[in-house]
LUMFI-547554 format. One record per residue (C-alpha): y, z, x negated. Coordinates in steps of 0.5 Angstrom, whole numbers. Layout:
[[Y Z X]]
...
This chain:
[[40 -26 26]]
[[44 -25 20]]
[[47 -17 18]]
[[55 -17 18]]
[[60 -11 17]]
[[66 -11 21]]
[[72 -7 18]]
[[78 -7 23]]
[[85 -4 22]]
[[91 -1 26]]
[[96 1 24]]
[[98 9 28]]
[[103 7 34]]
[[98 2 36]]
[[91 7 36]]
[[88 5 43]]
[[85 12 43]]
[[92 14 45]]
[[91 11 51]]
[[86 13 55]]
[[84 7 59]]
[[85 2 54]]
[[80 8 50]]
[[75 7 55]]
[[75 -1 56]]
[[74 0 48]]
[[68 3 49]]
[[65 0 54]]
[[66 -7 50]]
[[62 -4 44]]
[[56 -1 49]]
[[50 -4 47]]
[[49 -8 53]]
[[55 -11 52]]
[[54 -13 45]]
[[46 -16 48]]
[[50 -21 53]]
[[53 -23 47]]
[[46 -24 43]]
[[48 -19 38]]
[[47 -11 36]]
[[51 -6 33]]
[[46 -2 28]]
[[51 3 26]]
[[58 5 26]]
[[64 10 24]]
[[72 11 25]]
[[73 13 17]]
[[76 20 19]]
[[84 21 18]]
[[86 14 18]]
[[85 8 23]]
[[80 4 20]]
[[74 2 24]]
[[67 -1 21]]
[[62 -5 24]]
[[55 -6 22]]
[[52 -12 26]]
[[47 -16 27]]
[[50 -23 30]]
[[48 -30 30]]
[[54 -33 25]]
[[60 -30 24]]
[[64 -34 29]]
[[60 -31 34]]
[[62 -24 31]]
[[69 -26 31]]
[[69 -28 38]]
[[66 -21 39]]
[[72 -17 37]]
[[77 -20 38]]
[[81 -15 43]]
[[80 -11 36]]
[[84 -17 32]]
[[89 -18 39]]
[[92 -9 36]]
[[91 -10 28]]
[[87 -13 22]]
[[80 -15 23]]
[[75 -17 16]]
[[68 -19 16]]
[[64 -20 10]]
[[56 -22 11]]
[[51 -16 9]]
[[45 -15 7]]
[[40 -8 7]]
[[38 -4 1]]
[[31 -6 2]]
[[33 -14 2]]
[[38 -13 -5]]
[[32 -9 -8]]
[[26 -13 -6]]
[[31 -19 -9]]
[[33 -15 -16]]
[[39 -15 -15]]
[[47 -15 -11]]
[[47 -22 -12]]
[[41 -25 -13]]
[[38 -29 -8]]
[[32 -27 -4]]
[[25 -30 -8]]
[[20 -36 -4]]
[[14 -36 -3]]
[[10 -41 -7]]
[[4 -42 -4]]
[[4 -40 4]]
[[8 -39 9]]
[[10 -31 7]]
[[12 -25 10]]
[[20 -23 9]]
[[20 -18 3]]
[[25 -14 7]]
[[21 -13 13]]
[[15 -11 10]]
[[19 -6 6]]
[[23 -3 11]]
[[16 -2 15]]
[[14 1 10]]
[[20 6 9]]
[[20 7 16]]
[[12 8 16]]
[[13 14 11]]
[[10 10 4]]
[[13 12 -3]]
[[16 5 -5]]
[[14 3 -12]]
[[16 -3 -13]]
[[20 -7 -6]]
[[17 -14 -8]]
[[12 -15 -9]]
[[11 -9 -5]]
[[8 -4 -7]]
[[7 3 -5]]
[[2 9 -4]]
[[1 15 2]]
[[4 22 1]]
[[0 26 -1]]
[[1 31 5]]
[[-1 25 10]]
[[-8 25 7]]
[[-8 31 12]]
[[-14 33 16]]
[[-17 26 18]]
[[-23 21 17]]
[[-19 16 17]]
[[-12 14 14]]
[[-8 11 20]]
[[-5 4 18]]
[[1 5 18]]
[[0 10 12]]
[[-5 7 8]]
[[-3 6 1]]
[[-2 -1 -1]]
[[-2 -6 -7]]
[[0 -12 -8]]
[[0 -18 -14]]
[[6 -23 -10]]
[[8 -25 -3]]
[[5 -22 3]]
[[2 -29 6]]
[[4 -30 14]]
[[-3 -34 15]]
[[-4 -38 22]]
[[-10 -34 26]]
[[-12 -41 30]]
[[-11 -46 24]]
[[-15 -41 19]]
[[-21 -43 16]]
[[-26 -39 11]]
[[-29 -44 7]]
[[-36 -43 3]]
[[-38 -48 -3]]
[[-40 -48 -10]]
[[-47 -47 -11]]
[[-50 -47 -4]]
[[-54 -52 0]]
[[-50 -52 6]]
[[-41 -52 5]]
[[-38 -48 11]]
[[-32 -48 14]]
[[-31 -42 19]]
[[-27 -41 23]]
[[-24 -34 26]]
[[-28 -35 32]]
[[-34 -37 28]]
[[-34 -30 24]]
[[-33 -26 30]]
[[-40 -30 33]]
[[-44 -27 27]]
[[-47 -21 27]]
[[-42 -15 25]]
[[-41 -9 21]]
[[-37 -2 22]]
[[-37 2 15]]
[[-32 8 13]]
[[-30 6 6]]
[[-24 9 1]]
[[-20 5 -2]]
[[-17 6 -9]]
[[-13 2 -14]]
[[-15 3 -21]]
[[-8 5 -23]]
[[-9 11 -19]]
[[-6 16 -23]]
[[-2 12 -28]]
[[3 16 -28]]
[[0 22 -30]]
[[-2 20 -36]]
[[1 23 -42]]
[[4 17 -46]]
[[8 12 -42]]
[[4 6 -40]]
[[7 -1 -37]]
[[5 -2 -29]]
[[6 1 -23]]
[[8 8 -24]]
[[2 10 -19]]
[[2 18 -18]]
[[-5 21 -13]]
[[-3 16 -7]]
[[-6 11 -8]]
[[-13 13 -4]]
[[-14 12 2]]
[[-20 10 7]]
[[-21 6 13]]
[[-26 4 19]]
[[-27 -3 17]]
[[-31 -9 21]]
[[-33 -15 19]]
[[-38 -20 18]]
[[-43 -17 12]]
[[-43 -22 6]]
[[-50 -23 7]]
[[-50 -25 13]]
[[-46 -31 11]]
[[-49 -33 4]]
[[-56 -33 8]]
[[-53 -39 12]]
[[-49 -42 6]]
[[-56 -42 2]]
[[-55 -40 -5]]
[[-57 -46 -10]]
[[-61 -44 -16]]
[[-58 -42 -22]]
[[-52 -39 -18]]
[[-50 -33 -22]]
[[-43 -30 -19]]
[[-39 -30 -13]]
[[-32 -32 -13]]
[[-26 -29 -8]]
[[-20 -33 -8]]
[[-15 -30 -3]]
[[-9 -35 0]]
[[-4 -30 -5]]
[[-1 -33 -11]]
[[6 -35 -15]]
[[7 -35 -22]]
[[6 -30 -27]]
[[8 -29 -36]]
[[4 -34 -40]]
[[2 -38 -34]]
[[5 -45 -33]]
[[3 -46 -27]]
[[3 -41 -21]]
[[-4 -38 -19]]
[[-9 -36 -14]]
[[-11 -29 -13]]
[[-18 -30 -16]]
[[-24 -24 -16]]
[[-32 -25 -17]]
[[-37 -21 -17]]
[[-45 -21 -20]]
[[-49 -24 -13]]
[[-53 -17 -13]]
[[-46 -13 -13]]
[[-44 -17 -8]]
[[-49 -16 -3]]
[[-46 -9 0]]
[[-39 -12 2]]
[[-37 -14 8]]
[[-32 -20 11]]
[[-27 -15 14]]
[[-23 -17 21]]
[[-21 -10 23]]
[[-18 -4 21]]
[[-19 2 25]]
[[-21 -1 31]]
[[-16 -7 30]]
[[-13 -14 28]]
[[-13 -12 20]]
[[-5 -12 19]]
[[-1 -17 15]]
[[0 -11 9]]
[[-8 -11 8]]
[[-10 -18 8]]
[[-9 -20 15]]
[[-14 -25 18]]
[[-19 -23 14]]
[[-20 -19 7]]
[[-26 -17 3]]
[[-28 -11 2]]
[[-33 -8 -3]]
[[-36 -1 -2]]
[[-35 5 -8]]
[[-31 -1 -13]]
[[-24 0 -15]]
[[-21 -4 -9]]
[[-18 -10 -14]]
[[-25 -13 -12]]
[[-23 -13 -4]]
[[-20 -19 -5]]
[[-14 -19 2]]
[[-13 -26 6]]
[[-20 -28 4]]
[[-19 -36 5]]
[[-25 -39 -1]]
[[-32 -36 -2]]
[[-35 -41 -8]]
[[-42 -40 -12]]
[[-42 -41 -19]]
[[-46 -41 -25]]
[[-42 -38 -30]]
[[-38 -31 -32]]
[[-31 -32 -28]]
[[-26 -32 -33]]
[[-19 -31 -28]]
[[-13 -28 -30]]
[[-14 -22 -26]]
[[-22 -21 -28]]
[[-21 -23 -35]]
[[-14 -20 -37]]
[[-13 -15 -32]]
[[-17 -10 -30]]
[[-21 -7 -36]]
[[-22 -1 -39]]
[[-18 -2 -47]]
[[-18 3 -53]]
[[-17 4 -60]]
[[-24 7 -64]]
[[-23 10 -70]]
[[-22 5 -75]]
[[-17 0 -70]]
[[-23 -2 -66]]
[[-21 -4 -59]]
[[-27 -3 -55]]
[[-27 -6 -48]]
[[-29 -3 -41]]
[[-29 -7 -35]]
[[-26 -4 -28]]
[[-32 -3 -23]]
[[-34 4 -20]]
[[-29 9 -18]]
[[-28 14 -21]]
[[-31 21 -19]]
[[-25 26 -16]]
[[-22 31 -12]]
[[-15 32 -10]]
[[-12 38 -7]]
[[-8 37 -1]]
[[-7 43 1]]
[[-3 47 -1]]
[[3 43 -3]]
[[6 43 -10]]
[[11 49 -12]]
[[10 52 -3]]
[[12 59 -3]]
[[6 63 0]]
[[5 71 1]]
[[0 75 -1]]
[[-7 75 3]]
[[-12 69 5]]
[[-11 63 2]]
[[-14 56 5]]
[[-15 51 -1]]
[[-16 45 2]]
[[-18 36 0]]
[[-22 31 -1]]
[[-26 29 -6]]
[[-30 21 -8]]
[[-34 17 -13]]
[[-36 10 -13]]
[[-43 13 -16]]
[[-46 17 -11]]
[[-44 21 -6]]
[[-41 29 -7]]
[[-45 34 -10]]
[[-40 40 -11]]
[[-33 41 -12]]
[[-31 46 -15]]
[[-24 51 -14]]
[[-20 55 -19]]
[[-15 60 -18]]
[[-10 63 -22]]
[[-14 66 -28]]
[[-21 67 -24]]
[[-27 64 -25]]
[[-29 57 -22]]
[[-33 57 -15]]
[[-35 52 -10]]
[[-32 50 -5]]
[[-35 48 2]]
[[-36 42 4]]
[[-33 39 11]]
[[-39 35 15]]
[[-45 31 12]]
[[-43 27 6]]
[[-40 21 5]]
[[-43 15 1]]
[[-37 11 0]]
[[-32 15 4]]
[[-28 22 2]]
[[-30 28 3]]
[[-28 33 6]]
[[-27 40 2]]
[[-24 47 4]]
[[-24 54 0]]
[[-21 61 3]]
[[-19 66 -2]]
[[-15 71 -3]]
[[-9 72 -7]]
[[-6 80 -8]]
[[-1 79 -13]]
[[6 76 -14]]
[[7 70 -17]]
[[7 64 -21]]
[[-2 60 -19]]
[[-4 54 -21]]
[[-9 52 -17]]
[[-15 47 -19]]
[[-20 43 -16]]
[[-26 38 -20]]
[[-32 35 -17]]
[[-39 33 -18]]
[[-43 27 -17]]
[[-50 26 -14]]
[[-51 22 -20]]
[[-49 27 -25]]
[[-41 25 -26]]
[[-36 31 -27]]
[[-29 30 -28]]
[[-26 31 -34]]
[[-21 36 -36]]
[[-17 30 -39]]
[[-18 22 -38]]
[[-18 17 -44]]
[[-12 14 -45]]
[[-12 7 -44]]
[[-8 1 -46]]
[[-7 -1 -37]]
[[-8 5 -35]]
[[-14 5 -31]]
[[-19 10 -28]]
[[-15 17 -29]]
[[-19 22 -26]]
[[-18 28 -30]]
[[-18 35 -26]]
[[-12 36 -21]]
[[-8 42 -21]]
[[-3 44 -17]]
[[2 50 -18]]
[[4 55 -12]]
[[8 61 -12]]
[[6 68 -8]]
[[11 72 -6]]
């Protein structure tokens, strides 16, 4: 189905609408189930007000379908039909004319499709193509879990539109035994259900006090999930590690071209065979199929590291004997700053970061003076949470309570009530600690890619 606007024009003495009953077949004709009989749907109209001017927004097969459409419209004045498209397509394209990018490797999902739903689903968009988009802040809201449609999502290309009968994960490289498995192998082994919080590396980005390339991430780029699937180990054992196998590498089915590379790439991540053990090959999200955003039919996922290491649409598994040297491992994904006396010093992204987010209340909301509920999570890659600390207005630093049994790879849960006796401007703060000993700082490093910003969250409300 193609998108049209429809611009039809009368001059006054031939206004239908003066005539009741040729009003009415009018209307009629323009009903929604008169327009499915002729394959088609009218997603939005208007009578530009004052003048005899009328604009159609259709979905038809091809124009000639459309003009067959309107013609009693064309039989009493002028009719123009311009093919259209969404502002979701022309901004997921890059432009008013220019053509909508192909998928190079796969088969993929349309970038306006996936970015419309993720309007729809409420997500604050970054980027239309390759999507990219994270959870409001306010939607983090009171739950466990995040539900599908508002889990925060990342991606480097398109968003692959794998076939579930026709997918195999393959298992080679250093191994006794190659496997190509099947989704319905996978869902035979022994499985797994883990609540693990997900976050980009970025997360935070645009907090940063000096202006950093990349997605201009704000604190939504967190989210956790109830993941099922296949424990990793479980399919290494049957595989049989070789001797002198050192990494595990990931290769997802998303790839294209990239600046400084010739020839497109695959999105590739390894990890050491110890680090690898606690992951899990995922095939649900919160009781259901993975949805296509996150990695459908089958996605890695890898507890309490920065989920750049969760490979999506998961297809290769490959032992190797040797560090993996990838664009997305060896380029990407590092901690980069400048010492004293211009030496750069590199760090690799691993654990998330420890941190508490304030979700309530909300940025500059008006309160009234008395009981204040300050709530939110809070998460670390290292160890679950020890303590998180609120500070209100001028007072001192005190510890909030925290919401069920402590999580060692999901949010926690924390609320604090206080009371505010007087008026005016608060700024609200909340850190957290870990078992393992790690506070959030009052400021975090900058760092050229801008990775890892934990710094303390303050928001700033009103009493009135």
């Amino acid at each position: 189905m193609a998108l049209f606007v429809a611009r039809h024009r009368h001059a006054p003495e031939r206004c239908p609408a003066q005539d009741p009953y040729l009003g009415a077949m009018l209307l009629n004709h323009l009903s929604r189930p008169n327009v499915g009989q002729y394959g088609m749907q009218i997603k939005g109209e208007a009578v530009v007000r004052g003048e005899h001017t009328v604009y159609l927004i259709v979905e038809a097969g091809d124009e000639g379908r459309l003009r067959e459409f309107m013609q009693p419209l064309e039989m009493v004045g002028s009719l123009d039909i311009y093919p259209a498209s969404t502002c979701a397509r022309v901004i997921a394209s890059g432009g008013c004319t220019s053509a909508m990018p192909a998928s190079e490797l796969v088969p993929a999902l349309d970038p306006e499709e996936a970015c419309q739903q993720a309007i729809e689903a409420g997500l604050v968009v970054h980027r239309a193509h390759p999507l990219n988009c994270e959870t409001s802040i306010p939607a983090l809201l009171g739950g466990v879990v995040m539900p599908n449609a508002h889990f925060y999502i990342r991606n480097h290309f398109h968003i692959p539109r794998l076939d579930p009968d026709a997918f195999r994960l393959t298992v080679g490289g250093l191994v006794e035994r190659p496997l190509s498995l099947s989704l319905r192998d996978l869902h035979n082994m022994r499985s797994q259900a883990l609540f693990v919080t997900l976050e980009c590396a970025g997360n935070g980005r645009a907090l940063f006090e000096r202006p950093i390339a990349g997605e201009k991430w704000n604190l939504g780029a967190v989210s956790t999930a109830e993941w099922t699937g296949v424990p990793l180990v479980e399919v290494l054992d049957r595989a049989g590690v070789r001797t002198g196998a050192q990494e595990v590498l990931f290769r997802g089915a998303d790839g294209g071209t990239l600046a400084g590379h010739p020839d497109a790439i695959r999105f590739e991540r390894s990890l050491q065979l110890d680090h690898a053990r606690d992951a899990v090959l995922a095939y649900a999200m919160n009781g259901e199929p993975l949805p296509m955003q996150h990695g459908y039919p089958l996605r890695l996922v890898v507890p309490s590291w920065y989920a750049v290491a969760s490979v999506k649409w998961l297809t290769e598994i490959e032992l190797i004997d040797r560090p993996f040297a990838g664009h997305f491992q060896a380029d990407k994904y590092w901690y980069e700053s400048e010492r004293d006396g211009g030496d750069v010093v590199r760090e690799p992204v691993t654990l998330q970061r420890v941190r508490a987010l304030i979700t309530e209340p909300a940025p500059h909301q008006e309160l009234g003076c008395g009981e204040l509920a300050v709530r939110g999570v809070a998460w670390s890659g290292a160890a679950p949470i020890a303590r998180v600390e609120v500070h209100v207005g001028i007072g001192g630093w005190r510890e909030a309570r925290l919401v069920s049994e402590r999580k060692r790879h999901s949010w926690q849960w924390w609320e604090l009530i206080t009371r505010l006796q007087e008026p005016g401007a608060v700024t609200l703060r909340a850190r957290a600690t870990d078992l393992a000993g790690r506070t959030q700082p009052e400021r975090s490093d900058w760092n050229r890619l801008g990775y890892g910003n934990n710094a303390v969250h303050q928001v700033q409300i009103r009493v009135v």
